[in-house]
Biotite code that builds the C-alpha atoms (Angstrom):
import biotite.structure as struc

atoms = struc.array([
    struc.Atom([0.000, 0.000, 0.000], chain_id="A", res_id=1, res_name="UNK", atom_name="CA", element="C"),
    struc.Atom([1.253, 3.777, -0.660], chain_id="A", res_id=2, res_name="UNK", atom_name="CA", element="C"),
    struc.Atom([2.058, 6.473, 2.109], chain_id="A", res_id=3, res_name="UNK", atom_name="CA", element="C"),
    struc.Atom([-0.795, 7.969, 0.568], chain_id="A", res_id=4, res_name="UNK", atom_name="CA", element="C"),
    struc.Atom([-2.948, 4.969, 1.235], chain_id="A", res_id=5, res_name="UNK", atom_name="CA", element="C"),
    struc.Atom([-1.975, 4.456, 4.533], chain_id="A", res_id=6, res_name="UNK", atom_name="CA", element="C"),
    struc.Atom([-2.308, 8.422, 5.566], chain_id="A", res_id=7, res_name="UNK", atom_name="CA", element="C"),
    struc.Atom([-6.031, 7.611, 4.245], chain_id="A", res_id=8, res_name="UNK", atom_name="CA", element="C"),
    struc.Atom([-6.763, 4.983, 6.210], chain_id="A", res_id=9, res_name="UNK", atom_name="CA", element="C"),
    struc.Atom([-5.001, 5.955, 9.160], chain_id="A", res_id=10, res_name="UNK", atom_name="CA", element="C"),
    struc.Atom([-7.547, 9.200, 9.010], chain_id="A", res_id=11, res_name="UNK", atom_name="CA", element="C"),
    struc.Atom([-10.715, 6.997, 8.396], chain_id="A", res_id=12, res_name="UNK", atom_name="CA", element="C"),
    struc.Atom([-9.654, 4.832, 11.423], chain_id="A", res_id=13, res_name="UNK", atom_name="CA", element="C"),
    struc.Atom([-9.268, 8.195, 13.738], chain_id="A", res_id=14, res_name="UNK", atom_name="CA", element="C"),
    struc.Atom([-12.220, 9.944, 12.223], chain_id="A", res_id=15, res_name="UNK", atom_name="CA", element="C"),
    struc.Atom([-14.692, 6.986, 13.320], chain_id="A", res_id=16, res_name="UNK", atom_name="CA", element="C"),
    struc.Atom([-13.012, 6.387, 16.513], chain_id="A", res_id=17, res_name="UNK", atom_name="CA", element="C"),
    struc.Atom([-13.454, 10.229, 17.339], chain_id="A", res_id=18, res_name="UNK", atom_name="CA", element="C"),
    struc.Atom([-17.362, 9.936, 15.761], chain_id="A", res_id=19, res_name="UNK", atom_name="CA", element="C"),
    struc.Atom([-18.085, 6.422, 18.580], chain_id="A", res_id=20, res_name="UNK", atom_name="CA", element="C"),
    struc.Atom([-16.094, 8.150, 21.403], chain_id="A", res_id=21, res_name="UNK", atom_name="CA", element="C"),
    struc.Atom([-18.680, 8.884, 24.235], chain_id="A", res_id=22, res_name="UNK", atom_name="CA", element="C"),
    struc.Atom([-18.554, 12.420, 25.698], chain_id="A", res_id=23, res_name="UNK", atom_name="CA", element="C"),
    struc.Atom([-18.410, 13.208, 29.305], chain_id="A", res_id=24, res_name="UNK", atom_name="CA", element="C"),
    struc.Atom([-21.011, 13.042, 31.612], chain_id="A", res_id=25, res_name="UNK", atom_name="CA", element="C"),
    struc.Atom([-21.372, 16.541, 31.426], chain_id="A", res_id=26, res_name="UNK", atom_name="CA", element="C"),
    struc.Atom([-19.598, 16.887, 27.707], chain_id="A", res_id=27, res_name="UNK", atom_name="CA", element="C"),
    struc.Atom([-16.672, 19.493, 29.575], chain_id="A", res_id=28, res_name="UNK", atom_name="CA", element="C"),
    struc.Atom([-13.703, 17.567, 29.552], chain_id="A", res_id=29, res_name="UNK", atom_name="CA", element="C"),
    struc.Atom([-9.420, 19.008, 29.432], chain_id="A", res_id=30, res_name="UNK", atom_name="CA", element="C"),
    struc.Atom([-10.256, 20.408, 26.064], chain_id="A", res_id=31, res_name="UNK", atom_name="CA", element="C"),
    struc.Atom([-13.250, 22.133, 27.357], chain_id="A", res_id=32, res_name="UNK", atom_name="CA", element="C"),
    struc.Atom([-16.653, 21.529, 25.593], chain_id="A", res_id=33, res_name="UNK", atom_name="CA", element="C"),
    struc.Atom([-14.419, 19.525, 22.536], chain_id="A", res_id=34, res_name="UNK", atom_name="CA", element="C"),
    struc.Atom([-13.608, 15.860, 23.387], chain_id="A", res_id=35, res_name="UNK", atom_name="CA", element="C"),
    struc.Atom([-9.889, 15.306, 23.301], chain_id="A", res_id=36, res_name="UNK", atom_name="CA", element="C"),
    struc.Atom([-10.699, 11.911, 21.004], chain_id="A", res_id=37, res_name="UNK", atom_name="CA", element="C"),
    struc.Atom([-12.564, 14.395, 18.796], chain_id="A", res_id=38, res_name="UNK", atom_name="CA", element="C"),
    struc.Atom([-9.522, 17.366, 19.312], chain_id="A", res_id=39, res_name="UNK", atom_name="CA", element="C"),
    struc.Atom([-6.900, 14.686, 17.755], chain_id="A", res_id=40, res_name="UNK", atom_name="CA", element="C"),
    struc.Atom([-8.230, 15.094, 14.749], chain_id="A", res_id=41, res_name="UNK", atom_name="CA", element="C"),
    struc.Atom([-6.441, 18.187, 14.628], chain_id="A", res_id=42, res_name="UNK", atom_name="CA", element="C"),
    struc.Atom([-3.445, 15.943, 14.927], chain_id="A", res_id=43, res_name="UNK", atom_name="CA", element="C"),
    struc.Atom([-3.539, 14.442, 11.816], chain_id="A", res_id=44, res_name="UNK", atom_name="CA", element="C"),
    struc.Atom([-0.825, 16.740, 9.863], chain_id="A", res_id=45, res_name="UNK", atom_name="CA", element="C"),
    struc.Atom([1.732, 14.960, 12.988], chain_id="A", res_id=46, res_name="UNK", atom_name="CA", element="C"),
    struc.Atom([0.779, 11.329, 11.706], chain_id="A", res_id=47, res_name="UNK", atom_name="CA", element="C"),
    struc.Atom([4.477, 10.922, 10.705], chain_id="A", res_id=48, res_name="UNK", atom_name="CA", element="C"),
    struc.Atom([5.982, 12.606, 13.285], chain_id="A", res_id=49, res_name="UNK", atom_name="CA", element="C"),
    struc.Atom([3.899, 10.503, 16.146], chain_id="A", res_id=50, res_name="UNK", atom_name="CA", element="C"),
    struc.Atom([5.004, 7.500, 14.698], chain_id="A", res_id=51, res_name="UNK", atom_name="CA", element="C"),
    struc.Atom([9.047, 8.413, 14.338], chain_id="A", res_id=52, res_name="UNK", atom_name="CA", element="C"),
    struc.Atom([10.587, 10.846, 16.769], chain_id="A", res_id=53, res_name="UNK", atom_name="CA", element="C"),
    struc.Atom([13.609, 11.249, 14.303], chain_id="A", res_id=54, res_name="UNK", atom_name="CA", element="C"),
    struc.Atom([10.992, 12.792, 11.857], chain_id="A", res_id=55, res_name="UNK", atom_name="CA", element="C"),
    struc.Atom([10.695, 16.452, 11.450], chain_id="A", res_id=56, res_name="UNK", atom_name="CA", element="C"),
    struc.Atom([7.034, 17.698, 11.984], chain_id="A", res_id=57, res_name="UNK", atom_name="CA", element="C"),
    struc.Atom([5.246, 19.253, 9.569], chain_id="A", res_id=58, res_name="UNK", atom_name="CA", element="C"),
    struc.Atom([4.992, 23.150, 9.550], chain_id="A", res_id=59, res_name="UNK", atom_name="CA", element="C"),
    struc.Atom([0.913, 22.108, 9.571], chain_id="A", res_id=60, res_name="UNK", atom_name="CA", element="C"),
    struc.Atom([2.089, 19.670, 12.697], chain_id="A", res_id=61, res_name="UNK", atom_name="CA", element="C"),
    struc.Atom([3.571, 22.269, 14.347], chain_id="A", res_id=62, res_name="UNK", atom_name="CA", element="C"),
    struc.Atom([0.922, 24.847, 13.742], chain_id="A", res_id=63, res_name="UNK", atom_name="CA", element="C"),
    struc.Atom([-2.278, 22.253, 15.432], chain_id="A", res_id=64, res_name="UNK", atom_name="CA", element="C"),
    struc.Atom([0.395, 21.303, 18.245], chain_id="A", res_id=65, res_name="UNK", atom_name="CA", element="C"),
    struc.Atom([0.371, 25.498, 19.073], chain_id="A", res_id=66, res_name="UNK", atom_name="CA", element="C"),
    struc.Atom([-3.178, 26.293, 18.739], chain_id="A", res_id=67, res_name="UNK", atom_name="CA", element="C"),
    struc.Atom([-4.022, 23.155, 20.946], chain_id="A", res_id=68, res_name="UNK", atom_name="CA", element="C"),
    struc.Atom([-1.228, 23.759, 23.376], chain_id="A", res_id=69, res_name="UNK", atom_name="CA", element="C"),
    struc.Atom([-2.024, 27.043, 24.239], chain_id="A", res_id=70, res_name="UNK", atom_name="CA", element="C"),
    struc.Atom([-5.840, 25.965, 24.962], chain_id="A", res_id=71, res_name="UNK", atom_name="CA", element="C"),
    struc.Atom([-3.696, 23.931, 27.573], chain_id="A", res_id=72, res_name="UNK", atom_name="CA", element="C"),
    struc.Atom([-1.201, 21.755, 28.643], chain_id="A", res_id=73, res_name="UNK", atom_name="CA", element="C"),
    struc.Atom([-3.893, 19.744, 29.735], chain_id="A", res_id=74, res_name="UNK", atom_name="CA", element="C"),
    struc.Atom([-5.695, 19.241, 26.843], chain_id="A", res_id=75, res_name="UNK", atom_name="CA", element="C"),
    struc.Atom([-2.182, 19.407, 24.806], chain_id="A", res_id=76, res_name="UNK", atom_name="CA", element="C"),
    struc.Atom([-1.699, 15.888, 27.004], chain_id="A", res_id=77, res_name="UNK", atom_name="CA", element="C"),
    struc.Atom([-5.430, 14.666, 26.402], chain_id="A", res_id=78, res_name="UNK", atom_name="CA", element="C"),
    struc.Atom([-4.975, 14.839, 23.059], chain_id="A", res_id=79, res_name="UNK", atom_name="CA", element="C"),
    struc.Atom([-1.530, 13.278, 22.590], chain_id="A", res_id=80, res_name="UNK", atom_name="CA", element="C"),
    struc.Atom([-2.462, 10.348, 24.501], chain_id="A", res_id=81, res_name="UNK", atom_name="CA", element="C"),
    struc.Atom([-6.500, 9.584, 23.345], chain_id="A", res_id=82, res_name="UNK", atom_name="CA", element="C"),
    struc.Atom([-7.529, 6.603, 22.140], chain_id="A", res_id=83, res_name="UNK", atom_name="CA", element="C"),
    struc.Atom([-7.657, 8.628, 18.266], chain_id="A", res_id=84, res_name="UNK", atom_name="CA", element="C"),
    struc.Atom([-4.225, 9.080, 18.088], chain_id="A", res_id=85, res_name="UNK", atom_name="CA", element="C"),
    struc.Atom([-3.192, 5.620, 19.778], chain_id="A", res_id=86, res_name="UNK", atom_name="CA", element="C"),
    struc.Atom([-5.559, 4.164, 16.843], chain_id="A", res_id=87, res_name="UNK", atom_name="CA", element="C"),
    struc.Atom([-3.724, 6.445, 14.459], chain_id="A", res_id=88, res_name="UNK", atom_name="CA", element="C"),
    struc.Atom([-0.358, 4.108, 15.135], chain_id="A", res_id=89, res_name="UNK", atom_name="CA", element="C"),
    struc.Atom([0.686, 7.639, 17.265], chain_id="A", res_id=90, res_name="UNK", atom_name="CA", element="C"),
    struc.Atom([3.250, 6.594, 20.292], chain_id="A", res_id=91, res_name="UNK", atom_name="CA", element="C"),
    struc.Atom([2.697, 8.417, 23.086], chain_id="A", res_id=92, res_name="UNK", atom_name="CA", element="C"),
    struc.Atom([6.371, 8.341, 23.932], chain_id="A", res_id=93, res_name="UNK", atom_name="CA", element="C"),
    struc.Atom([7.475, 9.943, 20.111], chain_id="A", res_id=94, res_name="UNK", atom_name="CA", element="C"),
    struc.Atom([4.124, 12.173, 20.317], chain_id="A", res_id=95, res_name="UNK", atom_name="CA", element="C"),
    struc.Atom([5.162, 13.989, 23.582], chain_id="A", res_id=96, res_name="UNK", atom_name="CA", element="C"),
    struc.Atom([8.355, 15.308, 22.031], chain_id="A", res_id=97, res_name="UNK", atom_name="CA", element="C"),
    struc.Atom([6.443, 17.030, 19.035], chain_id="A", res_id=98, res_name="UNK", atom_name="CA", element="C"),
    struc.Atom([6.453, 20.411, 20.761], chain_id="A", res_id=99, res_name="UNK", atom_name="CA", element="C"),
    struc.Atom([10.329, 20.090, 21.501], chain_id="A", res_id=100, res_name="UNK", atom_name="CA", element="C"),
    struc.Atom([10.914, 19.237, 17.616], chain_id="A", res_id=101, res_name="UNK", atom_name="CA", element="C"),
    struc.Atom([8.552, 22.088, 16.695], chain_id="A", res_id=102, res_name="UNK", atom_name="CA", element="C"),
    struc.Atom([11.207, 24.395, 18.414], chain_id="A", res_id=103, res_name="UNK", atom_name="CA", element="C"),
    struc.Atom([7.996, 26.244, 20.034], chain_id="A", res_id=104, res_name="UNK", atom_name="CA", element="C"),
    struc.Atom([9.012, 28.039, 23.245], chain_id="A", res_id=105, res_name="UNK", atom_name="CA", element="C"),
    struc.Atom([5.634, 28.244, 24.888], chain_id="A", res_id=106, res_name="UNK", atom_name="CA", element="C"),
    struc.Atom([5.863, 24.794, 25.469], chain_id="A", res_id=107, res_name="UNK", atom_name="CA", element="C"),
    struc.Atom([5.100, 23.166, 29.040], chain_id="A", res_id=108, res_name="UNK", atom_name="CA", element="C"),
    struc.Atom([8.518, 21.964, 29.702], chain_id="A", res_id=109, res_name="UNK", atom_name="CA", element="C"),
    struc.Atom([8.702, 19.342, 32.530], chain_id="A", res_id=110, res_name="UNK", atom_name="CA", element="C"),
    struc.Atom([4.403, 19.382, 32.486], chain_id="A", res_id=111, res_name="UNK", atom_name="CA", element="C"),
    struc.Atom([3.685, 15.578, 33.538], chain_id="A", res_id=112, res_name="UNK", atom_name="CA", element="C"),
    struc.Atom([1.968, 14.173, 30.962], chain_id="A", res_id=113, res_name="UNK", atom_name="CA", element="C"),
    struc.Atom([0.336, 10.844, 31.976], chain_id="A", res_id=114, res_name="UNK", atom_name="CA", element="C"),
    struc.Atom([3.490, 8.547, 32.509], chain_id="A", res_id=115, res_name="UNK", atom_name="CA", element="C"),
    struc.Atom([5.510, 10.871, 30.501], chain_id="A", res_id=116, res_name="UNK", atom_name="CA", element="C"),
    struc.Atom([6.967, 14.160, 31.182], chain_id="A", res_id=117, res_name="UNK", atom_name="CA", element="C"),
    struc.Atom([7.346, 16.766, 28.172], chain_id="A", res_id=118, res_name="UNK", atom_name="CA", element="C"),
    struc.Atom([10.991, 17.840, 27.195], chain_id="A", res_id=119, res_name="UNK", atom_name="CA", element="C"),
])
Protein backbone atom coordinates (compact mmCIF):
# COMPACT_ATOMS: atom_id res chain seq x y z
CA UNK A 1 0.00 0.00 0.00
CA UNK A 2 1.25 3.78 -0.66
CA UNK A 3 2.06 6.47 2.11
CA UNK A 4 -0.79 7.97 0.57
CA UNK A 5 -2.95 4.97 1.23
CA UNK A 6 -1.98 4.46 4.53
CA UNK A 7 -2.31 8.42 5.57
CA UNK A 8 -6.03 7.61 4.25
CA UNK A 9 -6.76 4.98 6.21
CA UNK A 10 -5.00 5.96 9.16
CA UNK A 11 -7.55 9.20 9.01
CA UNK A 12 -10.71 7.00 8.40
CA UNK A 13 -9.65 4.83 11.42
CA UNK A 14 -9.27 8.19 13.74
CA UNK A 15 -12.22 9.94 12.22
CA UNK A 16 -14.69 6.99 13.32
CA UNK A 17 -13.01 6.39 16.51
CA UNK A 18 -13.45 10.23 17.34
CA UNK A 19 -17.36 9.94 15.76
CA UNK A 20 -18.08 6.42 18.58
CA UNK A 21 -16.09 8.15 21.40
CA UNK A 22 -18.68 8.88 24.23
CA UNK A 23 -18.55 12.42 25.70
CA UNK A 24 -18.41 13.21 29.30
CA UNK A 25 -21.01 13.04 31.61
CA UNK A 26 -21.37 16.54 31.43
CA UNK A 27 -19.60 16.89 27.71
CA UNK A 28 -16.67 19.49 29.57
CA UNK A 29 -13.70 17.57 29.55
CA UNK A 30 -9.42 19.01 29.43
CA UNK A 31 -10.26 20.41 26.06
CA UNK A 32 -13.25 22.13 27.36
CA UNK A 33 -16.65 21.53 25.59
CA UNK A 34 -14.42 19.53 22.54
CA UNK A 35 -13.61 15.86 23.39
CA UNK A 36 -9.89 15.31 23.30
CA UNK A 37 -10.70 11.91 21.00
CA UNK A 38 -12.56 14.40 18.80
CA UNK A 39 -9.52 17.37 19.31
CA UNK A 40 -6.90 14.69 17.76
CA UNK A 41 -8.23 15.09 14.75
CA UNK A 42 -6.44 18.19 14.63
CA UNK A 43 -3.45 15.94 14.93
CA UNK A 44 -3.54 14.44 11.82
CA UNK A 45 -0.83 16.74 9.86
CA UNK A 46 1.73 14.96 12.99
CA UNK A 47 0.78 11.33 11.71
CA UNK A 48 4.48 10.92 10.70
CA UNK A 49 5.98 12.61 13.29
CA UNK A 50 3.90 10.50 16.15
CA UNK A 51 5.00 7.50 14.70
CA UNK A 52 9.05 8.41 14.34
CA UNK A 53 10.59 10.85 16.77
CA UNK A 54 13.61 11.25 14.30
CA UNK A 55 10.99 12.79 11.86
CA UNK A 56 10.70 16.45 11.45
CA UNK A 57 7.03 17.70 11.98
CA UNK A 58 5.25 19.25 9.57
CA UNK A 59 4.99 23.15 9.55
CA UNK A 60 0.91 22.11 9.57
CA UNK A 61 2.09 19.67 12.70
CA UNK A 62 3.57 22.27 14.35
CA UNK A 63 0.92 24.85 13.74
CA UNK A 64 -2.28 22.25 15.43
CA UNK A 65 0.40 21.30 18.25
CA UNK A 66 0.37 25.50 19.07
CA UNK A 67 -3.18 26.29 18.74
CA UNK A 68 -4.02 23.16 20.95
CA UNK A 69 -1.23 23.76 23.38
CA UNK A 70 -2.02 27.04 24.24
CA UNK A 71 -5.84 25.96 24.96
CA UNK A 72 -3.70 23.93 27.57
CA UNK A 73 -1.20 21.76 28.64
CA UNK A 74 -3.89 19.74 29.73
CA UNK A 75 -5.69 19.24 26.84
CA UNK A 76 -2.18 19.41 24.81
CA UNK A 77 -1.70 15.89 27.00
CA UNK A 78 -5.43 14.67 26.40
CA UNK A 79 -4.97 14.84 23.06
CA UNK A 80 -1.53 13.28 22.59
CA UNK A 81 -2.46 10.35 24.50
CA UNK A 82 -6.50 9.58 23.35
CA UNK A 83 -7.53 6.60 22.14
CA UNK A 84 -7.66 8.63 18.27
CA UNK A 85 -4.23 9.08 18.09
CA UNK A 86 -3.19 5.62 19.78
CA UNK A 87 -5.56 4.16 16.84
CA UNK A 88 -3.72 6.44 14.46
CA UNK A 89 -0.36 4.11 15.13
CA UNK A 90 0.69 7.64 17.27
CA UNK A 91 3.25 6.59 20.29
CA UNK A 92 2.70 8.42 23.09
CA UNK A 93 6.37 8.34 23.93
CA UNK A 94 7.48 9.94 20.11
CA UNK A 95 4.12 12.17 20.32
CA UNK A 96 5.16 13.99 23.58
CA UNK A 97 8.35 15.31 22.03
CA UNK A 98 6.44 17.03 19.03
CA UNK A 99 6.45 20.41 20.76
CA UNK A 100 10.33 20.09 21.50
CA UNK A 101 10.91 19.24 17.62
CA UNK A 102 8.55 22.09 16.70
CA UNK A 103 11.21 24.39 18.41
CA UNK A 104 8.00 26.24 20.03
CA UNK A 105 9.01 28.04 23.24
CA UNK A 106 5.63 28.24 24.89
CA UNK A 107 5.86 24.79 25.47
CA UNK A 108 5.10 23.17 29.04
CA UNK A 109 8.52 21.96 29.70
CA UNK A 110 8.70 19.34 32.53
CA UNK A 111 4.40 19.38 32.49
CA UNK A 112 3.69 15.58 33.54
CA UNK A 113 1.97 14.17 30.96
CA UNK A 114 0.34 10.84 31.98
CA UNK A 115 3.49 8.55 32.51
CA UNK A 116 5.51 10.87 30.50
CA UNK A 117 6.97 14.16 31.18
CA UNK A 118 7.35 16.77 28.17
CA UNK A 119 10.99 17.84 27.20
Amino acid sequence: MSMRGLLVLALAVVAAAALTAPRGAHGAGECGSTPADKMALKLAPCASAGQDPKSAPSSGCCAAVHTIGKQSPKCLCAVMLSSTAKSAGIKPEDAITIPKRCNLVDRPVGYKCGAYTLP
